[in-house]
C-alpha positions in Angstrom: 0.0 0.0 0.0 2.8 2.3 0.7 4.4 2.1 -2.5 0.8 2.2 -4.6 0.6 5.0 -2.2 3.5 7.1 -3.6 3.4 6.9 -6.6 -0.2 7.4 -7.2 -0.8 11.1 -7.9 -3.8 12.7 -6.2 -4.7 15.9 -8.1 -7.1 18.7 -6.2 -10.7 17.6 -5.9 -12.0 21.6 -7.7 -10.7 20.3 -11.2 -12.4 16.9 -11.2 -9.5 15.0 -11.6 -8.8 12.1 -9.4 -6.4 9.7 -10.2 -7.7 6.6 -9.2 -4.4 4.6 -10.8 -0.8 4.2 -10.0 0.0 7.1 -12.3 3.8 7.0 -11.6 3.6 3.1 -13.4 2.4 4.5 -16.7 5.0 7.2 -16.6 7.5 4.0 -16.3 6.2 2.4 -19.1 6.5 5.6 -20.9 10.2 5.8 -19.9 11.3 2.4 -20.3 9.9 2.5 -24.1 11.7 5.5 -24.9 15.0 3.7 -23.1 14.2 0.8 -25.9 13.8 3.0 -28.3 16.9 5.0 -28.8 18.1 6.2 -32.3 21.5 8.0 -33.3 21.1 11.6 -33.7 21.7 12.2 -36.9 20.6 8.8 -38.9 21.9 7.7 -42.0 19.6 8.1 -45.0 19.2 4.1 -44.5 18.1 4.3 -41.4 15.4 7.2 -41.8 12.7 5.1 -42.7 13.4 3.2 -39.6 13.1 6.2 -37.6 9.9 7.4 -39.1 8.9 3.2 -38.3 10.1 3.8 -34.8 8.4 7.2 -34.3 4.9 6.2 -35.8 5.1 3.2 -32.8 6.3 5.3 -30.4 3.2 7.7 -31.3 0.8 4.7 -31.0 2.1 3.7 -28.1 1.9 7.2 -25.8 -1.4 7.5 -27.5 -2.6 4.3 -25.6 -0.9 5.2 -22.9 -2.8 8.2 -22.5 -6.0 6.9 -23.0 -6.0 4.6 -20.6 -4.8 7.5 -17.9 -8.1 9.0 -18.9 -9.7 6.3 -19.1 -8.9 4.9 -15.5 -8.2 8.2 -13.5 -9.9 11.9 -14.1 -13.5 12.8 -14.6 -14.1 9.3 -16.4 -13.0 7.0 -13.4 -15.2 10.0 -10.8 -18.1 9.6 -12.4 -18.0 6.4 -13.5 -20.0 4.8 -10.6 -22.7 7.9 -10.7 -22.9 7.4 -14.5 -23.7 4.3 -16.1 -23.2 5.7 -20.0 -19.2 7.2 -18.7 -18.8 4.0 -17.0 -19.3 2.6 -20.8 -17.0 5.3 -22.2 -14.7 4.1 -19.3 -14.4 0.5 -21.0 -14.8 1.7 -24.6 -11.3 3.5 -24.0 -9.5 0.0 -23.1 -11.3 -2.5 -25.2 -11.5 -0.2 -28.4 -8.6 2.7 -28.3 -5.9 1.8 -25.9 -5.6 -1.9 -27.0 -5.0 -1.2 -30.6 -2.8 1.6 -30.0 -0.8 -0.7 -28.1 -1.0 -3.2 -31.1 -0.2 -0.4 -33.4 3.3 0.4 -30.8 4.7 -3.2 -31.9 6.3 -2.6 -28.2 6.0 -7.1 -27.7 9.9 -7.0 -27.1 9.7 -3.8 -24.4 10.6 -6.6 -21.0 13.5 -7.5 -23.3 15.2 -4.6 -24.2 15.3 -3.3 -21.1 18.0 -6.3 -20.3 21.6 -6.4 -21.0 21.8 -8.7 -23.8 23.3 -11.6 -22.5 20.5 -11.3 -19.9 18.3 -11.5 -23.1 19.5 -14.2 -24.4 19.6 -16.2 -21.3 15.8 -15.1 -21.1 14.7 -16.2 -24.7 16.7 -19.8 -24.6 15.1 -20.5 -21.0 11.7 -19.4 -22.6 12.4 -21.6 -25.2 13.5 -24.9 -23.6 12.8 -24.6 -19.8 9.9 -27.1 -18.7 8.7 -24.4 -16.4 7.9 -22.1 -18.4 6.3 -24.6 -20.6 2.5 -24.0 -19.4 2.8 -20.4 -20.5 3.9 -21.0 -24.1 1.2 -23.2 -24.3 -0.8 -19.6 -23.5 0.4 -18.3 -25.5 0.3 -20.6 -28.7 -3.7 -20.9 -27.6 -4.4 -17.3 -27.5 -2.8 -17.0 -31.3 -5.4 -19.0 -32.3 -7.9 -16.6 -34.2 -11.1 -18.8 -33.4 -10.1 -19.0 -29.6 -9.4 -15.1 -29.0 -12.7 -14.4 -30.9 -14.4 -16.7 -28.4 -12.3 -15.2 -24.9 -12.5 -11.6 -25.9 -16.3 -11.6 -26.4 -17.1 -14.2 -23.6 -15.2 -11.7 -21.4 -17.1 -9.0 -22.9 -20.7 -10.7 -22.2 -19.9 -12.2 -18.4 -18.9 -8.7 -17.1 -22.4 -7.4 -18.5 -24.1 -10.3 -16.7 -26.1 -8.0 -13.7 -24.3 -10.1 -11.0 -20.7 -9.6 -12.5 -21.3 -6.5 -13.2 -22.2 -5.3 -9.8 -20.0 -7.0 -8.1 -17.6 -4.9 -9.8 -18.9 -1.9 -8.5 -18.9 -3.0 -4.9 -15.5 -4.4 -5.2 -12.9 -2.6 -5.8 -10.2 -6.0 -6.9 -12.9 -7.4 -9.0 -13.1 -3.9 -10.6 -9.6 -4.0 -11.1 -9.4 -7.6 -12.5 -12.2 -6.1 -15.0 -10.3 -3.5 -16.4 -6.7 -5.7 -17.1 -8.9 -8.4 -18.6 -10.5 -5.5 -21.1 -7.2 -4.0 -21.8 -4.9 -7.5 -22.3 -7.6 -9.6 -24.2 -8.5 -6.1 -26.2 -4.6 -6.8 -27.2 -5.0 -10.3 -28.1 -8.0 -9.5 -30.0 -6.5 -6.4 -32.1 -3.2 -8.7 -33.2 -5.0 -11.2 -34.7 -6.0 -8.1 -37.6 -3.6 -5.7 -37.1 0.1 -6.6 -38.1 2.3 -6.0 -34.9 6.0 -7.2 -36.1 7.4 -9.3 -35.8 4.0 -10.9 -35.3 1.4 -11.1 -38.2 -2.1 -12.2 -38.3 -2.9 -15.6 -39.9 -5.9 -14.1 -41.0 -6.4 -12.8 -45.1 -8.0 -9.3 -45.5 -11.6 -10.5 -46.0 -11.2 -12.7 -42.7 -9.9 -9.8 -40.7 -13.0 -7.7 -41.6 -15.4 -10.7 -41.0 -13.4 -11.6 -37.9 -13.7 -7.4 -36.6 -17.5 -7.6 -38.4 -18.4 -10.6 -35.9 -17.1 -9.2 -32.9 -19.2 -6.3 -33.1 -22.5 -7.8 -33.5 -21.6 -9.1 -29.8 -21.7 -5.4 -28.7 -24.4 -4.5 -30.6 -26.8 -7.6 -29.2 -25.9 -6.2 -25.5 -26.6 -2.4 -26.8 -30.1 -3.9 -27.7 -30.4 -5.6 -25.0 -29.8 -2.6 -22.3 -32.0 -0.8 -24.8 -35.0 -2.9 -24.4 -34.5 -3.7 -20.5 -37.9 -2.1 -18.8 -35.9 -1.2 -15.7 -32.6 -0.8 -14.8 -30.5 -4.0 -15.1 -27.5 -3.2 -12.3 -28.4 -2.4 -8.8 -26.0 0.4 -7.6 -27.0 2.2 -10.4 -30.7 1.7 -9.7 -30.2 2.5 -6.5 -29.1 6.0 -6.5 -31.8 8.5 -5.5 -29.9 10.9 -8.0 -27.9 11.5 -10.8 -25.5 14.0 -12.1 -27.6 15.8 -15.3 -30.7 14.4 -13.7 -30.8 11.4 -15.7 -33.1 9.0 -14.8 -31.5 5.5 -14.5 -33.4 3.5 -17.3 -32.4 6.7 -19.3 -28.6 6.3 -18.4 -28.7 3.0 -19.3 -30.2 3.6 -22.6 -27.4 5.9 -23.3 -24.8 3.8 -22.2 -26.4 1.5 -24.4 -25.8 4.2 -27.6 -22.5 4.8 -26.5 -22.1 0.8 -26.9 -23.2 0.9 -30.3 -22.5 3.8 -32.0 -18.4 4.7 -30.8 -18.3 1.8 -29.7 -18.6 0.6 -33.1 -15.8 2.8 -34.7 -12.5 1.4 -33.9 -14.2 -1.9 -35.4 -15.5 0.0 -38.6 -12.3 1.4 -39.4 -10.3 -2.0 -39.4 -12.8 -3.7 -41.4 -12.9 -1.4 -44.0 -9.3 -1.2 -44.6 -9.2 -4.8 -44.7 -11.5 -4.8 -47.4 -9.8 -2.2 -49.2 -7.0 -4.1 -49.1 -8.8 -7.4 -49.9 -10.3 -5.7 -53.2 -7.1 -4.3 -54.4 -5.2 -7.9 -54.0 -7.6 -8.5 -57.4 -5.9 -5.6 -59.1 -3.3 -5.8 -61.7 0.2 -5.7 -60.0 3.5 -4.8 -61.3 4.4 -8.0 -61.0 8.7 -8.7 -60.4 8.5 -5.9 -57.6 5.7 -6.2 -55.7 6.2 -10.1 -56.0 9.3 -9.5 -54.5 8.2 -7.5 -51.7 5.6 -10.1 -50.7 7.9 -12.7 -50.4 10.0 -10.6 -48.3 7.8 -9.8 -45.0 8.4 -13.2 -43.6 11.8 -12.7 -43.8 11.5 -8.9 -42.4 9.3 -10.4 -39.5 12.2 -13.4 -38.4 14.8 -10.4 -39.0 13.1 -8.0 -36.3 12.6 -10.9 -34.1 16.1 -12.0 -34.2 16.8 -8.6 -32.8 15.4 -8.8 -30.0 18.3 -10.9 -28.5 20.9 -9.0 -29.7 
């Protein structure tokens, strides 16, 4: 407690921000990846599109890490357990912004680089071989399964919408917690099976990823229908407030939770799906055939080439 203590930042109560999260463990992360991340000065005219490569990641990845400071600490997390619909913005910002960002950072090797490299290489052979660690690669190889994340990012989604779940999350503050790393880590899984993250790439083709992204979001919009056509309120502390910030009544906060469920919380699915297809439609187009040929049959070998770096 003394350590969450410290290096959580309470901000004054007039401005409405409260930070509710170990703020000074995001500014770590923050810090570590730019330690990882170091580029010469003045880089080589080979190396410049590296450094644009490295600085788009980097962008993704302070991006995520800033939604989920607003997600879990501020006015969001304040109101959240007043508010039913910012409580829904609250998990929107995990499930559907901070976790692709994250994808889009490519930041898979960040626990590595922060070790001297015989340190790395010690880690990646006893990850490798070691019967201990055994039980987690076999985690891992099941949650790069496409059919399996599908099934444990939505089944995640549903249970914590379940009224018993769900208020149990509101009256404990652990189970809350457990909520939110569940959103944010399977909301990972779930984006790097359609976004390419090197050196990982999804096993999925362009008009699977947008299916795959187009399926997922019919589970949201079932439980947007469902809150939607509830006759009373369907979670209990939110029922039970005698009043409500804006004067919302609570069928009507729940209804607009519900709209906040299916109409952003539609959007980072929409936009993935439709540049899948655009890149599905133009794979009919003519090509110019040696180079782009060429290119194709190079990512795998780009993708085994980044990896290999990690243990340098």
């Amino acid at each position: 407690m003394g350590i969450q203590h410290a290096i959580v930042v309470p901000l004054a109560h007039a401005t409405g921000w409260t930070a509710q999260i170990p703020v000074g463990m995001v500014v770590l992360a923050g810090a570590a990846y730019l330690w990882t991340v170091r580029r010469p000065r003045r880089p080589s005219p080979k190396q410049s599109r590296t450094v644009f490569r490295v600085r788009r990641r980097a962008v993704a990845f302070f991006a995520g890490l800033l939604a989920v400071l607003v997600a879990l600490s501020g006015p969001v997390e304040r109101f959240a357990d007043e508010l039913f619909w910012v409580h829904m913005v609250q998990h929107l910002l995990l499930l559907t912004v901070a976790a692709p960002l994250f994808v889009l950072a490519a930041a898979w090797a960040l626990p590595l680089r922060l070790l001297p490299p015989d340190a790395r290489r010690r880690a990646v052979a006893r990850w490798r071989g070691a019967r201990s660690t055994r039980p987690l690669r076999d985690v891992t190889a099941f949650l790069s399964v496409p059919a399996a994340v599908w099934i444990a990012f939505n089944a995640n989604l549903v249970v914590w919408h379940v009224p018993a779940a769900f208020d149990l999350t509101l009256r404990s503050a652990p189970v809350h917690d457990l909520e939110h790393l569940l959103f944010l880590g399977l909301g990972v899984v779930f984006w790097a099976q359609v976004i390419d993250s090197p050196p990982l790439h999804s096993r999925l083709g362009h008009l699977q990823r947008a299916m795959y992204v187009g399926a997922a979001a019919t589970v949201g919009w079932a439980l947007s229908i469902a809150l939607t056509l509830a006759p009373s309120t369907l979670y209990a502390p939110y029922g039970e407030l005698a009043t409500r910030p804006g004067g919302l009544s609570g069928l009507a906060d729940q209804r607009l939770a519900a709209g906040v469920m299916l109409v952003p919380g539609s959007i980072a699915f929409a936009i993935v799906a439709a540049l899948a297809l655009t890149r599905w439609l133009a794979e009919d187009e003519p090509r110019a055939a040696p180079g782009a040929r060429f290119a194709k049959s190079q990512i795998p070998r780009c993708a085994e080439k980044e990896a290999a770096s990690w243990v340098r």
